[in-house]
N, C-alpha and C positions, 0 to 999 in steps of 0.2 A: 370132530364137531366143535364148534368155537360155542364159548359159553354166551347164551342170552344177556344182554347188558341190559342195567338197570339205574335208569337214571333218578336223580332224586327229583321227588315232585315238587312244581316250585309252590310256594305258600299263594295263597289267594286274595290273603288281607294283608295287601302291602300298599307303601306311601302311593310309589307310581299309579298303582290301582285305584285308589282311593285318587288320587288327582285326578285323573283322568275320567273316572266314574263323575264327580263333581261338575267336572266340566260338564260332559254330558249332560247330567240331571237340571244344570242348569239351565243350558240351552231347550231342552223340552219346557221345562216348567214355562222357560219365558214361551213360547211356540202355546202352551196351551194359556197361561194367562192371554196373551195377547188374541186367540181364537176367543177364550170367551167374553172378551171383553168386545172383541166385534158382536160376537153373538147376541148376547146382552142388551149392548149399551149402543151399538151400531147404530140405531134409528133414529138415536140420541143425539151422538158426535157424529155423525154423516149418515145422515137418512137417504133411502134412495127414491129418485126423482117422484114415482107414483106414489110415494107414502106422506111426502110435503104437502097436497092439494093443491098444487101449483097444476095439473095437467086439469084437474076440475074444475080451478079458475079461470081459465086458458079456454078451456069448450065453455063456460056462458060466457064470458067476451065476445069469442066468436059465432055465437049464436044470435047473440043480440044484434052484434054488428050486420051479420048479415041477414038478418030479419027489417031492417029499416031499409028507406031511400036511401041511394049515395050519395045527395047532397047533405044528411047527416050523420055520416058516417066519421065524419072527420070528429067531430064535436064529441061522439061519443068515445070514440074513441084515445080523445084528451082525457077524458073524465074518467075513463079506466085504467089510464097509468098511476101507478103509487110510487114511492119511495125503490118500491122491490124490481120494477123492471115498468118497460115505456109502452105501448100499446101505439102504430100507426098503418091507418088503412092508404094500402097503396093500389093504385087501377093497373101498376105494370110492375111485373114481377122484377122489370131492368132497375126501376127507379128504388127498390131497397141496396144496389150498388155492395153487393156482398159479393165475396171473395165465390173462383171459380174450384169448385173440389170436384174430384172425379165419382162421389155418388152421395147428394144431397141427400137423401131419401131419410129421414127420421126413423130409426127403429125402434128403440126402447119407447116403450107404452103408448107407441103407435096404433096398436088396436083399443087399447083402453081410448083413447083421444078418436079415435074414428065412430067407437061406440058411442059418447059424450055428444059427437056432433051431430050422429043419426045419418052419416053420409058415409056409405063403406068404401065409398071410391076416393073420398075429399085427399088431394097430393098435400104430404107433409114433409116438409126439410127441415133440419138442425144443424147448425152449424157451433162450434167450439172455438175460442179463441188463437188457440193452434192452428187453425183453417188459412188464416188470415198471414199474409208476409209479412215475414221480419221487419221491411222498409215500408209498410202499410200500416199506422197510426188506426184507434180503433177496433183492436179487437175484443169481441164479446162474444156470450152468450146470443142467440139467435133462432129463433123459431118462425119458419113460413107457413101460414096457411089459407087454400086456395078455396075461395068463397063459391058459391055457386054461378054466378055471374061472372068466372074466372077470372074477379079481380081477387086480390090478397091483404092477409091481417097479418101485419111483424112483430113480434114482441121481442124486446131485445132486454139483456141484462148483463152492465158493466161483468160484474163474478157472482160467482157461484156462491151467497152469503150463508142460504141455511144449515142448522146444524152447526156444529162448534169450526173457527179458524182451523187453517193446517197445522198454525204452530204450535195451537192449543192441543191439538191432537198427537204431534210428534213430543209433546210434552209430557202427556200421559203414556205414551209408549214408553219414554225414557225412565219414564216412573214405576213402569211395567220391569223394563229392565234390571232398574237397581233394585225393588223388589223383590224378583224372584231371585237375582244374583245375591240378596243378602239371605234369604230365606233358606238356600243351598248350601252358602257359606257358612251359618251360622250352624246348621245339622252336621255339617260336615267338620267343623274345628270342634264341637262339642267333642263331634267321635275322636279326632287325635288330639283334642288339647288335654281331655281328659286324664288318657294314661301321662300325657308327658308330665300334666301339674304334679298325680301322686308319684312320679320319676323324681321330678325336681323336689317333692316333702319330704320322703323317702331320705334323698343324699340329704338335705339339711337335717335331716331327722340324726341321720350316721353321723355328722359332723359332729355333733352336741351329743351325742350318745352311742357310745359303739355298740350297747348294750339292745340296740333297735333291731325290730324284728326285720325280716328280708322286704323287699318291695313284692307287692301283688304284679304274677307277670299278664296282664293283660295292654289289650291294644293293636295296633297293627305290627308284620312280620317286624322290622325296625326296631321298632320300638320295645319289641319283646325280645330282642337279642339284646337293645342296650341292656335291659334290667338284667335280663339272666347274667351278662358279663358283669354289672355293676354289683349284684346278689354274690357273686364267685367271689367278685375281687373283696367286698365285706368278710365272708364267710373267713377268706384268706387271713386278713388282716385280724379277724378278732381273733381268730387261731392262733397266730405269733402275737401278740401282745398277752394271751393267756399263757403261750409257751415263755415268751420272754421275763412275763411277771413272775411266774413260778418258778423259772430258773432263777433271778436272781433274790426273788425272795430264800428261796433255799443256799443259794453262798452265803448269804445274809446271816442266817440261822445258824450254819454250819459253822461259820467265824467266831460264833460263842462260844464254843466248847474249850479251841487254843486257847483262846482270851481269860477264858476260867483258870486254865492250867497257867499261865503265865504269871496272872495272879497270885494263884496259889505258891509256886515259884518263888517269886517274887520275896513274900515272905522270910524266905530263909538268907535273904542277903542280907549282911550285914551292916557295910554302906548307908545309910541311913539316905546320903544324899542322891545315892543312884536308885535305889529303891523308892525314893519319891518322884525319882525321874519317870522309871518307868512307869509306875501306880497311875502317873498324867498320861503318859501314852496310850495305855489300857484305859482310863477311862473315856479319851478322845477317841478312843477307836471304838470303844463300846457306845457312846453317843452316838458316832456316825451310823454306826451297825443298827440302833435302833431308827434312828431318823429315816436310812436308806429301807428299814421293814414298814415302818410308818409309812413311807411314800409308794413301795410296791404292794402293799395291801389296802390303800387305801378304799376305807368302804364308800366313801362320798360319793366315788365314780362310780358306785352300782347304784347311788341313790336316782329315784325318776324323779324328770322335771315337774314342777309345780307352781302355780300362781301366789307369792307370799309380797309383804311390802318391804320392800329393797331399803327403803326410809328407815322403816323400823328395825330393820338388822345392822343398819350402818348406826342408829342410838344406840341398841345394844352392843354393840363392839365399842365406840365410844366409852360407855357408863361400865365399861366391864374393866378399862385401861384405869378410868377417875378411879374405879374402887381399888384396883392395886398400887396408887401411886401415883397413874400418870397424866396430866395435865394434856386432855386432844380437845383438839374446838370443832365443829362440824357446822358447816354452811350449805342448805338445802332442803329440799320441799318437804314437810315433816311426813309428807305420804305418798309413795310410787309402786305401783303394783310392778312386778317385774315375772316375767314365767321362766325358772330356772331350777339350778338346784341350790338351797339355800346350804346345808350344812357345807356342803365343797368351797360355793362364794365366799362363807363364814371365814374358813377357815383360810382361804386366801388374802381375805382382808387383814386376817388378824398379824399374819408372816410380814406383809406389805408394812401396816403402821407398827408393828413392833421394832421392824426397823428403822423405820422414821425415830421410831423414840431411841433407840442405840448409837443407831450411827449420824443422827441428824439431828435430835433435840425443836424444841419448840414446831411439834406434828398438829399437822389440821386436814382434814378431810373434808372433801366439798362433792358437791351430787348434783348434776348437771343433764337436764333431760331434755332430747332432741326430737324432732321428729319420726325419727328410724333407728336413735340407738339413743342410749344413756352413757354419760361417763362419770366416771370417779378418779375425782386427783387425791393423791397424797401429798402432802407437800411437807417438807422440813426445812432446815437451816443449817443442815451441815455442809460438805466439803464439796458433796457432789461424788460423781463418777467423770471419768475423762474419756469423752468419747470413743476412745479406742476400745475402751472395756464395757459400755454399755449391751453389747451383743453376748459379750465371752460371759457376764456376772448370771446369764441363765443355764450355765452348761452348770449339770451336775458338780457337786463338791468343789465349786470354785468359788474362791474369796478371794477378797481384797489385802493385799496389804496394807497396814496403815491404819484406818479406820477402822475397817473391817478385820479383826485377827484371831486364835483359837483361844482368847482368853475371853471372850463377849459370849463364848457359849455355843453361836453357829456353828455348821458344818456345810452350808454351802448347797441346803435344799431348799430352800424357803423360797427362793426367787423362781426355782425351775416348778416347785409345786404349784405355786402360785398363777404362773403362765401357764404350767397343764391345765387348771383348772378354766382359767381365762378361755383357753383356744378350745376348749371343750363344747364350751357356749357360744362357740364361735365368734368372738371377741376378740380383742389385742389388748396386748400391754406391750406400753415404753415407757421408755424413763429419759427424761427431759433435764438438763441442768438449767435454775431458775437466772433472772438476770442479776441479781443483786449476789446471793449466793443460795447456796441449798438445792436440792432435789428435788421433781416432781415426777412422781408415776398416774401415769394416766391409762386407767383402766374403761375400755370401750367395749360394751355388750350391744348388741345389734336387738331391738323389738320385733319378734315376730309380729 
């Protein structure tokens, strides 16, 4: 006996669903506005014929007319035509010269008009301007009726005036249309544009913060697979970057202990001159060792973002440089709110212009604020970097020679901390060599 198969159910709330539904709902919506807009407003925008008083006009005309002698019938008859259609009494039904149709007979509010006359037998004909051939000039509106004396009264009308134009009418349908078609649209993108926005806040949120919580999984099928896959691949990511900080915050740590012992070592050599060799080695390595635990522990990146003024942290970094020495200039709005995290910027700022003052001399800071992002140049007067190496001076523990060397103190983290913290915020930094000569770093954070 073959085992029962079991297929997976498909999900309910999905794109294609939803389109498709949309469509739908559309096409009703417009199907019932446009019903009640006849229902309504119908007698308004095209009345139908017995609700105009045209057929109650029409029986006293013809009541009067044929209440008088024929010799003034004509007269009266002038004096009944208006604007809206012509009034002419004819003695032979030949001489109204109307098109031949295969059954004249007037039906719509034929009885109403038979009643008006008081004549249940009185013959009544209509004719419509489609009655009339293509190559036969004059066609119109046209009503016959046959007097007692079996002569006739014509009333004729170029079109059909009352009640709003056609176009006026195909106009408010159109309006009808875009209507209900926005009214659908708009319930309908509310529903998906909804989960995609907190999708797309969500990944901006991770990019600035890895520290962010998962996205909410709602929305349609789609949409709740992207998150879940975009939620995994997060989870994933903060998982190796807590494995990878921890590991090498722990070589870091571990690397103190030799370094003690070498030290210690050390000591018993007698060399005075090798033993001061090494003493610089140990403590270049011991620098690094702390720089490189400073940079894998850094608390900053747990710090949450916050609204503080960007103006006022770049005085304070400024006046922090004046009180130890160093002469920085700053050009820029004394006040810009920015939403970030200040101690991380701080401290990236500080890496930035402290090398401005080492390896470039005469540093100025300038604060430039855009539409959708703000920037920050650094600028000095020193050598520059040489294109080639502008990429490589962000790799871990890489220096310059020349300018940059192990007697200034670096170790070759300042620039990669600095860009962590930049790309955190979802921002850039480069570095520009100026035209005259000197450096310039240009640090670009985007405004939510």
């Amino acid at each position: 006996m073959k085992p029962k198969r079991t297929g997976t159910r498909r999900p309910r709330d999905t794109l294609a669903r939803w389109i498709a539904l949309t469509t739908l709902v559309a096409m009703l919506t417009l199907l019932a506005l446009n019903a009640l807009f006849s229902l309504l407003a119908g007698a308004w925008a095209r009345p139908p014929l017995m609700e105009t008083g045209l057929i109650e006009k029409i029986a006293a005309i013809t009541r009067i007319i044929d209440s008088v002698a024929p010799e003034q019938r004509p007269a009266i008859a002038r004096a009944a035509s208006d604007r809206l259609f012509s009034t002419q009494w004819l003695q032979h039904h030949e001489d109204a010269r109307l098109p031949v149709v295969d059954d004249p007979e007037y039906s719509d509010g034929a009885t109403l008009l038979r009643q008006q006359l008081g004549r249940p037998d009185a013959r009544i004909e209509g004719y419509e301007p489609s009655d009339w051939p293509a190559d036969q000039p004059g066609g119109r509106y046209a009503a016959m009726i046959e007097l007692s004396d079996h002569s006739w009264v014509m009333f004729s009308l170029p079109a059909r005036s009352w009640g709003l134009e056609e176009w006026e009418r195909n106009l408010i349908i159109i309006a009808l249309i875009l209507l209900s078609a926005f009214i659908v649209a708009l319930v309908a993108t509310r529903h998906l544009a909804a989960p995609l926005e907190r999708f797309a806040e969500g990944a901006r949120r991770f990019g600035v913060d890895h520290q962010a919580p998962p996205i909410p999984v709602v929305g349609p099928y789609e949409i709740r697979q992207a998150i879940l896959a975009f939620n995994a691949m997060q989870a994933q990511l903060k998982h190796f970057i807590e494995d990878r900080t921890q590991m090498l915050a722990a070589i870091s740590h571990d690397l103190r202990a030799p370094l003690t012992r070498m030290r210690l070592r050390g000591e018993f050599i007698e060399d005075t001159e090798q033993q001061s060799r090494l003493f610089r080695d140990v403590d270049e390595m011991q620098a690094m060792i702390n720089s490189a635990l400073e940079f894998f522990r850094d608390d900053a990146r747990l710090e949450h973002p916050t609204a503080f003024d960007l103006a006022e942290l770049l005085h304070t970094v400024v006046d922090d440089f004046k009180d130890a020495g160093s002469e920085v200039a700053f050009d820029g709005a004394p006040r810009f709110v920015y939403t970030g995290r200040p101690i991380g910027l701080k401290r990236a700022l500080v890496n930035l212009i402290d090398n401005a003052i080492k390896y470039g001399g005469e540093p100025s800071v300038q604060l430039k604020a855009w539409d959708d992002h703000v920037e920050i140049h650094i600028l000095d007067r020193g050598p520059g970097i040489a294109p080639e190496f502008r990429e490589q001076v962000f790799t871990p523990f890489f220096r310059l020679e020349g300018s940059r060397n192990k007697n200034t103190g670096g170790v070759g983290l300042g620039l990669s901390a600095a860009r962590a913290t930049v790309l955190e915020h979802g921002g850039t930094l480069a570095l520009d060599n100026r035209r005259d000569s000197g450096l310039q770093v240009r640090v670009s954070l985007p405004l939510n």
